[in-house]
DODO-386794 format. One record per residue (C-alpha): residue number from 1; residue in three letters; x, y, z. Coordinates in nm, 3 decimals, padded with zeros to 5 digits. Layout:
residues N
<volum NUM "Ala" <X Y Z>>
...
//
This chain:
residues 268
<volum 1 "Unk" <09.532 12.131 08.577>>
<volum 2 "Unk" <09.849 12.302 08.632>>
<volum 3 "Unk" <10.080 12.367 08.954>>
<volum 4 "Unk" <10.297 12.169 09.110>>
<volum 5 "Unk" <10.307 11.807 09.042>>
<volum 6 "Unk" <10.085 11.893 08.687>>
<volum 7 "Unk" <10.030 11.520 08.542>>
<volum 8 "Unk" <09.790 11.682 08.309>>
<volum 9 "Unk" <09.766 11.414 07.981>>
<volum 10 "Unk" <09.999 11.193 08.138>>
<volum 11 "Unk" <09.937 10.839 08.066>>
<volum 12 "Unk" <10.034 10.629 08.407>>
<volum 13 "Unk" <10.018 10.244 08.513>>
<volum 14 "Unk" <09.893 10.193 08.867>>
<volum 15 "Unk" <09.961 09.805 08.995>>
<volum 16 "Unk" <09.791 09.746 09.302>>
<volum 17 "Unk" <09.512 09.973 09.198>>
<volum 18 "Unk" <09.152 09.764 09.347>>
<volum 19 "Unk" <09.174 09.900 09.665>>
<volum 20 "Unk" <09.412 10.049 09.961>>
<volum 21 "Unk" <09.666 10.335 09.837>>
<volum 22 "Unk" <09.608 10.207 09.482>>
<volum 23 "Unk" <09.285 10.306 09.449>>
<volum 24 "Unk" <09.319 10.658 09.605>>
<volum 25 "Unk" <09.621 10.728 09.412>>
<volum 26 "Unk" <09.468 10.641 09.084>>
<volum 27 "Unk" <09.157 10.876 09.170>>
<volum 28 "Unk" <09.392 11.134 09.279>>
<volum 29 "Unk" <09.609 11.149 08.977>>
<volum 30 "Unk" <09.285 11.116 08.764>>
<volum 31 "Unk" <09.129 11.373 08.955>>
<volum 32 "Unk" <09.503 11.605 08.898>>
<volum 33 "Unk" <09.444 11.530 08.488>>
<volum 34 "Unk" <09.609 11.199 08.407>>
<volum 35 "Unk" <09.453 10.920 08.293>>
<volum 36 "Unk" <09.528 10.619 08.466>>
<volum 37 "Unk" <09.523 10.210 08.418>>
<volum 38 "Unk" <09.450 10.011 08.716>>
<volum 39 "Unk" <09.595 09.644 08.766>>
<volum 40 "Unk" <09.534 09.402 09.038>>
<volum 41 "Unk" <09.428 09.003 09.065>>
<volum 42 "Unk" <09.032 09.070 09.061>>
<volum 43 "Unk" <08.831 09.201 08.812>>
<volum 44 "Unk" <08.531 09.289 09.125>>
<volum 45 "Unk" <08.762 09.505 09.273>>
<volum 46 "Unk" <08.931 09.751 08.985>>
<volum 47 "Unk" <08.588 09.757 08.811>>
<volum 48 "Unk" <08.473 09.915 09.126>>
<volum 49 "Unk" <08.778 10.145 09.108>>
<volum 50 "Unk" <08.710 10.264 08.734>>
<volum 51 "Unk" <08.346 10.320 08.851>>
<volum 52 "Unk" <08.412 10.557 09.137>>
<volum 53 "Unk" <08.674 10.756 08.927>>
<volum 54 "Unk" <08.464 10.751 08.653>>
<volum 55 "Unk" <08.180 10.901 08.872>>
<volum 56 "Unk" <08.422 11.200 08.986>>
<volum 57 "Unk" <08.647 11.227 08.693>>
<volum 58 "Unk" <08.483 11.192 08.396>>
<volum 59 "Unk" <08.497 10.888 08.128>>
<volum 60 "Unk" <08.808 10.783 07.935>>
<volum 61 "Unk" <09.006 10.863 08.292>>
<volum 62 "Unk" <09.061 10.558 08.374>>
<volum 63 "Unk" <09.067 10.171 08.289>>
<volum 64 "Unk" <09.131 09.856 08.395>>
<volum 65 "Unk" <09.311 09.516 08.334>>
<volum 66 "Unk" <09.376 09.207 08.549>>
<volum 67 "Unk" <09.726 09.095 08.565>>
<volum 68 "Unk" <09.918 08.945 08.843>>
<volum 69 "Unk" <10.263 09.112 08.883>>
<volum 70 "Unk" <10.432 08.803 08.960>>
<volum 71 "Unk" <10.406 08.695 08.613>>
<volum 72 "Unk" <10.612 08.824 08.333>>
<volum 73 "Unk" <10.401 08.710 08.070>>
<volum 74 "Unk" <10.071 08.847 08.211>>
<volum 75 "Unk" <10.260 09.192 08.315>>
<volum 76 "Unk" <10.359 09.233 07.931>>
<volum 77 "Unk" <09.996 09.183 07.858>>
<volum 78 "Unk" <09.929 09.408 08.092>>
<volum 79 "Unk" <10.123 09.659 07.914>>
<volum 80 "Unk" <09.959 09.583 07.612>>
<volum 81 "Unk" <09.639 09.623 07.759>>
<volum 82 "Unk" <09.784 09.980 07.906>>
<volum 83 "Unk" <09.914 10.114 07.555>>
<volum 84 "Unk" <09.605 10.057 07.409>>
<volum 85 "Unk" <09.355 10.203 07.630>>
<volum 86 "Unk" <09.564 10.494 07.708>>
<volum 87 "Unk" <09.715 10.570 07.363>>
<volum 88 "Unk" <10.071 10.449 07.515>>
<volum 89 "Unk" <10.239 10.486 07.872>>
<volum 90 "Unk" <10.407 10.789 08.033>>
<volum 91 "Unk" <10.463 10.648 08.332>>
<volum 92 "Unk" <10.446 10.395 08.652>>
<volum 93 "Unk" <10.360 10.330 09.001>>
<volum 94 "Unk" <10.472 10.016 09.157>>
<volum 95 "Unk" <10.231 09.976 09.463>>
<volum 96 "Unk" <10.132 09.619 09.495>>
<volum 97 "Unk" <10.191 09.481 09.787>>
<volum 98 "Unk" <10.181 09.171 10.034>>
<volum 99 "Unk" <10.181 09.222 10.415>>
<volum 100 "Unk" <10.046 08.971 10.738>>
<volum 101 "Unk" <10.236 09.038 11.031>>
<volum 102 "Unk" <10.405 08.729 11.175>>
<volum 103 "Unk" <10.678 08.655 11.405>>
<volum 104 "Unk" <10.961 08.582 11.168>>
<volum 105 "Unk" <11.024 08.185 11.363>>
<volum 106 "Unk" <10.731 08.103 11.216>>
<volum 107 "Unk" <10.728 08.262 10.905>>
<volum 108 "Unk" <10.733 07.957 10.661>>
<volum 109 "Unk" <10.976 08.006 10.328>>
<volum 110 "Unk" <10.621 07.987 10.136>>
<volum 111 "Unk" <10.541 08.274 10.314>>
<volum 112 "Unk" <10.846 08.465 10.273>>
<volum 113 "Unk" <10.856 08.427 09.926>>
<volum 114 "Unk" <10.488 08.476 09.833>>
<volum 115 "Unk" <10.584 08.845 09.963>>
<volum 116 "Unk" <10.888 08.877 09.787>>
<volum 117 "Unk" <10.742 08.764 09.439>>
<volum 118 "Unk" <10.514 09.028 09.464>>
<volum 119 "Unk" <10.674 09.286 09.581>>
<volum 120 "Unk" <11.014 09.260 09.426>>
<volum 121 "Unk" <10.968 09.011 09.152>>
<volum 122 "Unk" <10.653 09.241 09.104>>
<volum 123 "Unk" <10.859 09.564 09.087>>
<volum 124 "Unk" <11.123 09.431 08.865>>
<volum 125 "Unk" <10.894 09.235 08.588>>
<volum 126 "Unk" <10.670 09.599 08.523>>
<volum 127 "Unk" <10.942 09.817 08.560>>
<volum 128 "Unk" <11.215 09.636 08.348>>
<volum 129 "Unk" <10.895 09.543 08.062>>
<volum 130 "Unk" <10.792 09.911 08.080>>
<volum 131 "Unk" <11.168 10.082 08.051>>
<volum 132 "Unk" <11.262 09.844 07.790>>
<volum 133 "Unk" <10.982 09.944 07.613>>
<volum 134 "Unk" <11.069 10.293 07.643>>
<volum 135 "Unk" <11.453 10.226 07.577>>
<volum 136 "Unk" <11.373 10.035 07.243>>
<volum 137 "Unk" <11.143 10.312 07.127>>
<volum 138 "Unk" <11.357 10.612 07.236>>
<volum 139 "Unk" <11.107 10.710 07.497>>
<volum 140 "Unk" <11.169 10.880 07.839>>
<volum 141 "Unk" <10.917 10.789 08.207>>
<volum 142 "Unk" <10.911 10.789 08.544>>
<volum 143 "Unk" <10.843 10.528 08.750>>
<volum 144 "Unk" <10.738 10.578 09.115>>
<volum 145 "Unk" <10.779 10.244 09.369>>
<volum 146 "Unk" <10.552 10.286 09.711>>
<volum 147 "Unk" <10.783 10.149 10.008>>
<volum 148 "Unk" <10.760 10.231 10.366>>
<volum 149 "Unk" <11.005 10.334 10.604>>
<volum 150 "Unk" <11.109 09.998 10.763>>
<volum 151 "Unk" <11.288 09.938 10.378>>
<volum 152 "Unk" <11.570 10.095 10.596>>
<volum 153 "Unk" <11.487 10.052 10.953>>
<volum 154 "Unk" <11.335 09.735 10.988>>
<volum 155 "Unk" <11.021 09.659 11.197>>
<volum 156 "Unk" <10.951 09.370 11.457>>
<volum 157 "Unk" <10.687 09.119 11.261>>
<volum 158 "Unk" <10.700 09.242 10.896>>
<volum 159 "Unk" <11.084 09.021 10.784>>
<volum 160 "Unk" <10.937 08.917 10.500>>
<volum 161 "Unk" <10.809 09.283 10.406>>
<volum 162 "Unk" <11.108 09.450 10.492>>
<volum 163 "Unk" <11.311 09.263 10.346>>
<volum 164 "Unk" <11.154 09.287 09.957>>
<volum 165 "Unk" <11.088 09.689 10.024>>
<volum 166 "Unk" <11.450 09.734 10.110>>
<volum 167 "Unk" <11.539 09.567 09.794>>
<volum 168 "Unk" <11.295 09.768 09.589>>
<volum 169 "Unk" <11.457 10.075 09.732>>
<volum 170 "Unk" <11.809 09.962 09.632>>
<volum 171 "Unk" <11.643 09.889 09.233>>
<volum 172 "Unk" <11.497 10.241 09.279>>
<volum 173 "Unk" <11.873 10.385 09.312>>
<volum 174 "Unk" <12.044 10.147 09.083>>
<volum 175 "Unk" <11.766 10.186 08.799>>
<volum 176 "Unk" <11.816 10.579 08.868>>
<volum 177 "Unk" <12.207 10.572 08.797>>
<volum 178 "Unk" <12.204 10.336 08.523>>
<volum 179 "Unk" <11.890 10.485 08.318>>
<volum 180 "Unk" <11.922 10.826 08.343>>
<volum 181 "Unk" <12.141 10.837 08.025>>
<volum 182 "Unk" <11.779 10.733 07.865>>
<volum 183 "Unk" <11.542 10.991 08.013>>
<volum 184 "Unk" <11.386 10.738 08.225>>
<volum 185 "Unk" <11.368 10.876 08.595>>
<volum 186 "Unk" <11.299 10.615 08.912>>
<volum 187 "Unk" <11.205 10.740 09.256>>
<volum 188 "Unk" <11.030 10.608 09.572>>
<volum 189 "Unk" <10.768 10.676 09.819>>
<volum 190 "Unk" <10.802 10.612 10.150>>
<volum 191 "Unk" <10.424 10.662 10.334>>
<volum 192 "Unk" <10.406 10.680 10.689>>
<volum 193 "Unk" <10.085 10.536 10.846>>
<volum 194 "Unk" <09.732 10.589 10.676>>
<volum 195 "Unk" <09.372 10.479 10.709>>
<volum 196 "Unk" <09.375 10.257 10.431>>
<volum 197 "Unk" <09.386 09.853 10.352>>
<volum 198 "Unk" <09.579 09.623 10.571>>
<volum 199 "Unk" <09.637 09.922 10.852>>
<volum 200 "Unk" <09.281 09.949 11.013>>
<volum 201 "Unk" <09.329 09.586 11.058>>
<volum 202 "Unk" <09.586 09.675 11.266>>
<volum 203 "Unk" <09.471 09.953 11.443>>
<volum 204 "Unk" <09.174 09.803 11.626>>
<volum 205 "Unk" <09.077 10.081 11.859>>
<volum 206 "Unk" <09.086 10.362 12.026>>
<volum 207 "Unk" <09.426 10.292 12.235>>
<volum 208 "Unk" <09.615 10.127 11.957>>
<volum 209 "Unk" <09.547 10.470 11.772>>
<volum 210 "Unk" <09.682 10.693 12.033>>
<volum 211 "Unk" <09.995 10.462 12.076>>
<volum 212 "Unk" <10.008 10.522 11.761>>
<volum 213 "Unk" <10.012 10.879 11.683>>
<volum 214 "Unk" <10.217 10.961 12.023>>
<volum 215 "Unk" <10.527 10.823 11.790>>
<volum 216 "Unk" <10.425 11.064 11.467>>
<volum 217 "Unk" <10.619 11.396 11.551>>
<volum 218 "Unk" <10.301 11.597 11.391>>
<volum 219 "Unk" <10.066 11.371 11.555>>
<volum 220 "Unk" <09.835 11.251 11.280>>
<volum 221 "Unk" <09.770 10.943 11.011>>
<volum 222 "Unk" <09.876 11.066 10.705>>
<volum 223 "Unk" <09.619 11.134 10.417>>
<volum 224 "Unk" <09.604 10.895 10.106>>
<volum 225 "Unk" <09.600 11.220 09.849>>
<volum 226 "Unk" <09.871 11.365 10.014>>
<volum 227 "Unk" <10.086 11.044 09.909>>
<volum 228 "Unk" <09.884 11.037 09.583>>
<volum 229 "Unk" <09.993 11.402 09.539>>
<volum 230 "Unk" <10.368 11.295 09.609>>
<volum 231 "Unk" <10.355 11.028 09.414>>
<volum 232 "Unk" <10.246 11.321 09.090>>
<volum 233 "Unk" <10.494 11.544 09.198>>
<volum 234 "Unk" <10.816 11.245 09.124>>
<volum 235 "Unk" <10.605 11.172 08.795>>
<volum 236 "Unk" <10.559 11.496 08.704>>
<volum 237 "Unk" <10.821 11.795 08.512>>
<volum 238 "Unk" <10.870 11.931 08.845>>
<volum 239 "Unk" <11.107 11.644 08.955>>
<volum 240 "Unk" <11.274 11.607 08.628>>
<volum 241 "Unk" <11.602 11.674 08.778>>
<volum 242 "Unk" <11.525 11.415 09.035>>
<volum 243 "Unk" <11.600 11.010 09.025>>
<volum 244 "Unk" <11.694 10.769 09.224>>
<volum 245 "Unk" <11.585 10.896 09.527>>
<volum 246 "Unk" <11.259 10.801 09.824>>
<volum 247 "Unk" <11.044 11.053 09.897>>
<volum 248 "Unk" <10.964 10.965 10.306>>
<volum 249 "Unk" <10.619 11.109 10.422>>
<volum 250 "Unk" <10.580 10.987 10.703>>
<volum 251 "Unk" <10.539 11.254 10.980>>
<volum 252 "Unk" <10.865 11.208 11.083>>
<volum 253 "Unk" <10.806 10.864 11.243>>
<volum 254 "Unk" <11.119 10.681 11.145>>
<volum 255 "Unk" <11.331 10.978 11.336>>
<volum 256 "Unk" <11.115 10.974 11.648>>
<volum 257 "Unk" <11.149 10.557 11.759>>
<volum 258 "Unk" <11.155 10.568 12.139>>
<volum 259 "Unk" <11.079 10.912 12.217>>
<volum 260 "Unk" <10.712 10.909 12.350>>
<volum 261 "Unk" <10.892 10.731 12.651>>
<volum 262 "Unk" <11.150 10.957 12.716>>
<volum 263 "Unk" <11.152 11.193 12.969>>
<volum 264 "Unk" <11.186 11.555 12.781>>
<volum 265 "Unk" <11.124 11.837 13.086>>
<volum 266 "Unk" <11.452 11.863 13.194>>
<volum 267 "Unk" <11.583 12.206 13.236>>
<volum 268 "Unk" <11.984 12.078 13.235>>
//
């Protein structure tokens, strides 16, 4: 395809991929060149996804497997799966994620650690099965973990959530130190708000949305291909001087907390 972010016959793991940001990313690298695997828990779901990027993309683009992320065993069968359908595996985005908001005095420890084994445990079973894959065989990849910007500032609601992203991000900068002497590059995402999955159950009308926007500094939801497009820029050549670092799209939202309230027409 060429330009920036070119993922052209790049080979990439998407987990998280039957719905949300998964889906859209997967159609969006597909659609950028690179052929793509799709995991998730339900078959419905990513055969839906190869489908519709079939339909747009072309066949061979993209595939499927069921796997649930929490398990090491099925995640290297998952891998498996990936190698094979794909001719091997060039690269991965961690984006599966759990997320019910919930005050954290009644967030039960079942409930705190159903999140965390997905979204850590999650992170660390693909991305330590994929780079010592890539380690044993001499292979270099990038892998690309989807957080959000309350891995660093927290949010009111989302404990559990927080909590797991802002460990991912600390894997993402440890992983990017210590395997850099092997080629392997590991970044982050950090999307701001989108109209995708769990948020339009969130954002139930018309003055939750202008709440909403009035703390975004440019003053609109962010669009699922421009994270998709970030996302193949960090997997791409033109980031191969970058690691260990998050990416933060997010309008400018996590610099702005507060200031819809403030008075700014002073003259002094």
């Amino acid at each position: 395809m060429g330009g920036v972010g070119d993922v052209s016959g790049r080979r990439i793991v998407v987990t998280g991929g039957g719905g949300g940001l998964g889906s859209a990313v997967a159609a969006e690298l597909c659609r950028l060149g690179a052929r793509v695997l799709v995991c998730g828990r339900t078959r419905a779901t990513l055969d839906a996804v190869v489908e519709a990027v079939t339909a747009e993309a072309g066949d061979g683009r993209c595939a499927a497997a069921v796997c649930d992320v929490r398990d090491a065993g099925q995640v290297e069968a998952m891998l498996d799966a990936a190698e094979e359908a794909l001719g091997g595996v060039d690269g991965l985005v961690n984006n599966a994620s759990g997320l019910f908001p919930v005050r954290a005095e009644r967030l039960t420890s079942n409930g705190f650690r159903s999140v965390v084994d997905i979204v850590l445990q999650g992170t660390w079973h693909c991305t330590s099965a994929l780079g010592r894959r890539w380690i044993d065989r001499g292979e270099t990849g990038a892998v690309v973990n989807v957080l959000t910007p309350y891995a660093w500032t927290g949010a009111p609601g989302i404990v559990h959530t927080a909590s797991a992203k802002g460990g991912v991000l600390t894997m993402t900068r440890t992983l990017g130190a210590e395997w850099g002497r092997f080629g392997i590059r590991v970044n982050a995402v950090a999307p701001g708000w989108m109209r995708v999955g769990g948020t339009l159950d969130l954002v139930t009308d018309a003055e939750r949305e202008r709440r909403l926007l009035g703390t975004i500094p440019l003053g609109r939801w962010l669009r699922a291909e421009e994270a998709a497009r970030a996302i193949a820029y960090l997997l791409s050549d033109d980031a191969s001087y970058v690691t260990g670092t998050c990416l933060c799209i997010d309008g400018g939202q996590h610099l702005s907390a507060g200031l819809p309230d403030i008075n700014l027409t002073s003259n002094v």
